[in-house]
C-alpha positions as a printed Julia matrix, in Angstrom:
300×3 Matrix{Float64}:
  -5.08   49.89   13.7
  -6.24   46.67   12.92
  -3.87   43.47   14.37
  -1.95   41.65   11.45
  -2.94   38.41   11.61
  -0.25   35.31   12.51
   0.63   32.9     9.79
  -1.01   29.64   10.36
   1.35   27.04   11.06
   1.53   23.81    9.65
   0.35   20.03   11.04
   3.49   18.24   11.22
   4.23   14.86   10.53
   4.85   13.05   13.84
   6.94   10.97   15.27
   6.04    7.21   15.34
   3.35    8.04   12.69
   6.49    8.35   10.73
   8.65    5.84   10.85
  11.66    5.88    8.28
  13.33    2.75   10.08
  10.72    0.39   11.27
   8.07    0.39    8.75
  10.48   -0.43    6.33
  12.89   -3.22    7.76
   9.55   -4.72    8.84
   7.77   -4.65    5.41
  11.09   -5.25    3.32
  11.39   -8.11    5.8
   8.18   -9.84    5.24
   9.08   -8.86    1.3
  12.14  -10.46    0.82
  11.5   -13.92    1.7
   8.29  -13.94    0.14
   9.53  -12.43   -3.33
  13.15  -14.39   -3.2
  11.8   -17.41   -1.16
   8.32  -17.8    -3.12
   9.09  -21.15   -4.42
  10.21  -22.25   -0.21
   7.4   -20.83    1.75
   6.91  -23.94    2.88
   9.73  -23.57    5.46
  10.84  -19.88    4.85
   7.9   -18.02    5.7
   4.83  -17.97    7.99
   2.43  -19.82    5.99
   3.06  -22.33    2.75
   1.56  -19.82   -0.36
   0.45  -22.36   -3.29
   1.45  -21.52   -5.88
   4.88  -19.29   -5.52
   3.49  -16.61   -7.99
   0.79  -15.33   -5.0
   3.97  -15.22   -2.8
   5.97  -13.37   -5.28
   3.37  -11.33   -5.95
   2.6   -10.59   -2.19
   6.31   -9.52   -1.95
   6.27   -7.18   -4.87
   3.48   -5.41   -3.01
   5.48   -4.82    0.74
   8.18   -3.73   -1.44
   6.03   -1.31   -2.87
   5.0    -0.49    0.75
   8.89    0.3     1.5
   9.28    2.93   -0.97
   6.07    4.44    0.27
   6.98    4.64    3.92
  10.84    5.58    2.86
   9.2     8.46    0.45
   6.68    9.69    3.53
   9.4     9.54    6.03
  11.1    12.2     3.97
   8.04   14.59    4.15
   7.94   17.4     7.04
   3.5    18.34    7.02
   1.05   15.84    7.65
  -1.06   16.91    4.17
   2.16   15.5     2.12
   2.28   12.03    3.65
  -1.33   11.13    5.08
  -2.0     8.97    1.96
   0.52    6.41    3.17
  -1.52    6.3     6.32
  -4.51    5.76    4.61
  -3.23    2.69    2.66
  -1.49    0.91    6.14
  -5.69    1.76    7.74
  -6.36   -0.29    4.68
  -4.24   -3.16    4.83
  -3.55   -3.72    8.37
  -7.63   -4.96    9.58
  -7.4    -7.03    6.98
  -4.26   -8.74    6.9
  -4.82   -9.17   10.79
  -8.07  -10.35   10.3
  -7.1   -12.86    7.09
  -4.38  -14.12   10.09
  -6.66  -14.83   12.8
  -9.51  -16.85   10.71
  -6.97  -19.05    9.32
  -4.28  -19.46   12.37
  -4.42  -23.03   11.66
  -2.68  -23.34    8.58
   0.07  -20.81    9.66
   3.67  -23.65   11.06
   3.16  -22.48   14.54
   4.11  -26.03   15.38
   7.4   -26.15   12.98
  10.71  -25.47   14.25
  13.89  -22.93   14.17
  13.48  -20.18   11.57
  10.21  -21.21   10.18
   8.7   -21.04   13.77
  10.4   -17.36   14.23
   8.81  -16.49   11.08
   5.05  -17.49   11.8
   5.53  -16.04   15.15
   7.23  -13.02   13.94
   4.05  -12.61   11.5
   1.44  -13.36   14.13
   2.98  -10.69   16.42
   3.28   -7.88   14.15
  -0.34   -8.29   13.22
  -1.42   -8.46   16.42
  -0.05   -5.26   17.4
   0.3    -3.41   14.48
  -3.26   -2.23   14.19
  -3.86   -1.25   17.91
  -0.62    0.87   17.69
  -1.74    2.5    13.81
  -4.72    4.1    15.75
  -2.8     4.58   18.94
  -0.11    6.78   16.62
  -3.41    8.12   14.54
  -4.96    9.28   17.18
  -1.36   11.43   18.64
  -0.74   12.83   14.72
  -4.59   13.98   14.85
  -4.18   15.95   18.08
  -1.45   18.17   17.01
  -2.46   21.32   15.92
  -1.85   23.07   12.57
  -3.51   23.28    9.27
  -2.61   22.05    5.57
  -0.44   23.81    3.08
  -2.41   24.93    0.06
  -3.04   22.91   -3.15
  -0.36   24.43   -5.31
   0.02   21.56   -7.89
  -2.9    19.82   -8.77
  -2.9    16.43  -10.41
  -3.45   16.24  -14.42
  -7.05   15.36  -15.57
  -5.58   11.84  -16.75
  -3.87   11.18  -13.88
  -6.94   11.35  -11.55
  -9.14    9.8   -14.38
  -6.92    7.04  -14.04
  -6.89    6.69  -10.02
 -11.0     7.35  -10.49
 -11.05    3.85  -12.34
  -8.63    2.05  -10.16
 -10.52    3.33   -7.48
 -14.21    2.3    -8.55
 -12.42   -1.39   -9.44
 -10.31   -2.42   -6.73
 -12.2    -1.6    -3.79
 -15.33   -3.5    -4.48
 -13.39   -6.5    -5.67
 -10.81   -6.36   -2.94
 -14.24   -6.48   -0.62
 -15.46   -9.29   -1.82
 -11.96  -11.03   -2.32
 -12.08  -10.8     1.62
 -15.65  -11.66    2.63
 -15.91  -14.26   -0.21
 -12.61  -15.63   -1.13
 -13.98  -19.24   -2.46
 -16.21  -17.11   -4.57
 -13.23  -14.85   -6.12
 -10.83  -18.2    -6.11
 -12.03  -19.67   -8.89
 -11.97  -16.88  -11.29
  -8.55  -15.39  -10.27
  -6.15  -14.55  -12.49
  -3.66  -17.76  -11.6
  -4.24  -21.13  -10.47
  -2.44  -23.32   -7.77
   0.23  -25.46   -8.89
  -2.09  -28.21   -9.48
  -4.97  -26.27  -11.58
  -7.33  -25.75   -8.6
  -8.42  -22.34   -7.02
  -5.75  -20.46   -4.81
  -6.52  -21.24   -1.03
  -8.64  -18.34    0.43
  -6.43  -17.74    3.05
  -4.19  -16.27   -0.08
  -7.34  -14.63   -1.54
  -7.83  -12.62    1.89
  -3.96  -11.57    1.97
  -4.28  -10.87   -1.65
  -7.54   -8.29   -1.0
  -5.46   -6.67    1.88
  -3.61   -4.8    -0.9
  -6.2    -4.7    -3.41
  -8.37   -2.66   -1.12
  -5.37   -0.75    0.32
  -3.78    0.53   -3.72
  -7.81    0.86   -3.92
  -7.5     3.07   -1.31
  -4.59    4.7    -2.06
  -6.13    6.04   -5.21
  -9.37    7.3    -3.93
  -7.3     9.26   -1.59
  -4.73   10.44   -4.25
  -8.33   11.82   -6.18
  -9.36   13.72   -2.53
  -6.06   15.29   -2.21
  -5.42   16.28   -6.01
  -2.42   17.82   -5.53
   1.17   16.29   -6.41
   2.69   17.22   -2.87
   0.06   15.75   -1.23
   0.64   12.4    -2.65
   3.91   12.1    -4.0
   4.82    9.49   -1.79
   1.87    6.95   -3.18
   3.12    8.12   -6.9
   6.94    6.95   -6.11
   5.48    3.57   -4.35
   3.98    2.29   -8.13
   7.28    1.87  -10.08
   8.39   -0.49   -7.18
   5.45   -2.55   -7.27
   5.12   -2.44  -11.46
   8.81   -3.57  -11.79
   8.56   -5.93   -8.6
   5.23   -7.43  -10.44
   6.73   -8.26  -13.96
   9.6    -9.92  -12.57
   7.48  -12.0   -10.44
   5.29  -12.99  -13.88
   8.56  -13.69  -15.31
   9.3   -16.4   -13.06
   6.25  -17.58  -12.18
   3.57  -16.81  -14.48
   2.96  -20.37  -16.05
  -0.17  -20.45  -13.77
  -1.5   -17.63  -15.49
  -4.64  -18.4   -17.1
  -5.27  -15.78  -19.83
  -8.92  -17.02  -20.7
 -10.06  -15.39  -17.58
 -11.09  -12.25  -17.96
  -9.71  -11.12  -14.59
  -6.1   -12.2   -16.29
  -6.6    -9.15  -18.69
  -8.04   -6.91  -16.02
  -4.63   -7.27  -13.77
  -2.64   -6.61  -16.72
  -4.54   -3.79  -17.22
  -3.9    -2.62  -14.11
  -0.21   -3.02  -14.1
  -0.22   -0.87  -17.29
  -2.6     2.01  -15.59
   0.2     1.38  -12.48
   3.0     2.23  -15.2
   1.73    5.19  -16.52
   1.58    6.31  -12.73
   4.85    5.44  -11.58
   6.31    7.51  -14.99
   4.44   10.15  -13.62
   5.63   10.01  -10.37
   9.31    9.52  -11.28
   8.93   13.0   -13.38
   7.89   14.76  -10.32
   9.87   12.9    -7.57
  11.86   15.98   -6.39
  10.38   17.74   -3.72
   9.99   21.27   -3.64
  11.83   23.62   -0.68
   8.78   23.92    2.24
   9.03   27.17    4.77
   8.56   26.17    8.53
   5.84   28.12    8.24
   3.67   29.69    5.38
   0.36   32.2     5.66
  -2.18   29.67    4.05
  -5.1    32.41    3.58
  -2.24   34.46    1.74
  -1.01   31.39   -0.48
  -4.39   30.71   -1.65
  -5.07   33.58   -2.34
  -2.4    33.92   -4.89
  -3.05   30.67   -6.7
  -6.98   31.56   -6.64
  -6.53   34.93   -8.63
C-alpha cells in the first residue's frame, strides 16, 4: 500500500521579521514630526527639509509604512506578508546611504530635542539595515512552503502596478544617483523658487524606489493574500498626501510635467487603496493545508 503523503506545512512569519510594535512606533515616530512639524524641521527633526511640503510629504509616506507593517504583523505565512519586506530592502540602503553622504547638514551640533532627533535618525539607519538582513536571513531558514494562489489580482489591478512599476523605479534610481539632475524638474520648488536640496531628492527616491518596488512585487505574487498588506498601506499614503498638498502645495509648479505625473500617480494610488479597502478582511488560514491538493482544486 502506497504511504499517504504528509501535508506540507507552511513558512511562517517570524519573529523580529515581524514586528507589530517596533516598526511602527519607529516609523509613526519619524512620521509625525515630519507631517505635523513640516513647517519646524528646522529644530523638530533631524535635518531642516526646505520647503515643508517635501517634509509633509516624507511623513505621509512612513505613515503609509505603519499601516503596512501593522497590516503584515497581522499575517501568520511568510507568502502573505513578504511584500512589506521587500519595500523596507528598498528603502532602508537608501535612506542610510542618502544619511551618510550628507551627515553634514544633519544638527548633530544643536542641542536638547533637536540633537535626540538627528541622533535618533542617524542610529536607526545605521542599524536598521544590518539587522533587515540579519532577520532576512533567520525568516529564510525556516522551513515550509507557500500557500497556493487562490485569489489572483484583477487584470486592471496588476496593469496598474505594471505602470507604476516601469515608472518609479527608474526615476527613483536616478533621483538617488543624480539628485541635482532630478531637482530642477521636480514637481515643487523650495520656498524661494530654487531646486529642492538633493539631500531631499535622495530621501525622496528612498520611497519612490521602495512603492516602485512594492508594485513589481504585488505583479510577482498576483494573488490578493499575498499582498494585502501593500493594498491597505495606499489609502494611508493617498489621504496622508492630499492633506499635505492642502497645506503646502503653493510650491507646486503645474507647468512641469512631472507635477501631472505625481498626480497621476496619487490617482492610480486611489484606485488601489479602494481596492484594497474592498478586500481588507482576511480569510480564516488552517495551521496547515496540503498545497499539492489545494492546487489541484483551483487548477481543474
Amino acid at each position: 500500500m502506497q504511504q499517504e503523503r504528509a501535508p506540507k506545512v507552511l513558512r511562517p512569519f517570524t519573529n523580529g521579521m515581524r514586528s507589530p510594535v517596533i516598526a511602527p512606533v519607529v516609523r509613526g515616530t519619524l512620521g509625525f514630526f515630519t507631517f505635523v512639524f513640516a513647517a519646524s524641521t528646522a529644530t523638530m527633526f533631524a535635518w531642516t527639509i526646505d520647503p515643508p511640503l517635501t517634509a509633509s510629504i516624507l511623513g505621509s509616506n512612513y505613515f503609509a509604512s505603519v499601516a503596512l507593517a501593522m497590516w503584515a504583523a497581522r499575517e501568520h505565512w511568510w507568502a502573505n506578508c513578504r511584500v512589506s519586506v521587500s519595500v523596507a530592502l528598498a528603502f532602508a540602503p537608501i535612506t542610510t546611504a542618502a544619511t551618510f553622504l550628507h551627515l553634514d547638514a544633519f544638527h548633530t551640533d544643536s542641542s536638547g530635542f533637536t540633537l535626540f532627533i538627528t541622533w535618533f535618525w542617524i542610529v536607526a539607519y545605521a542599524v536598521y539595515p544590518v539587522q533587515l538582513i540579519w532577520m532576512l536571513r533567520k525568516q529564510l531558514m525556516t522551513p515550509g512552503t507557500d500557500p497556493p494562489r487562490t485569489s489572483p489580482l484583477p487584470g486592471w489591478v496588476r496593469a496598474v502596478f505594471v505602470g507604476q512599476a516601469l515608472v518609479l523605479i527608474p526615476v527613483g534610481a536616478v533621483m538617488f544617483v543624480a539628485p541635482t539632475v532630478i531637482g530642477p524638474g521636480w514637481p515643487w520648488t523650495a520656498e524661494g523658487g530654487g531646486a529642492i536640496a538633493p539631500l531631499s531628492v535622495q530621501a525622496l527616491s528612498a520611497w519612490v524606489l521602495a512603492f516602485g518596488v512594492l508594485a513589481a512585487h504585488a505583479v510577482r505574487e498576483n494573488d490578493v493574500h499575498r499582498v494585502r498588506c501593500g493594498l491597505l498601506a495606499f489609502p494611508v499614503m493617498v489621504v496622508a498626501h492630499a492633506i499635505a498638498l492642502l497645506r503646502f502645495g503653493d510650491v507646486m509648479v503645474w507647468s512641469r510635467p512631472s507635477a501631472y505625473l505625481y498626480v497621476a500617480y496619487l490617482a492610480s494610488g486611489a484606485a488601489i487603496a479602494v481596492y484594497g479597502i474592498r478586500h481588507w478582511k482576511r480569510p480564516p488560514e488552517p495551521k496547515w493545508i496540503d498545497v499539492r491538493k489545494r492546487e489541484a482544486e483551483f487548477t481543474e
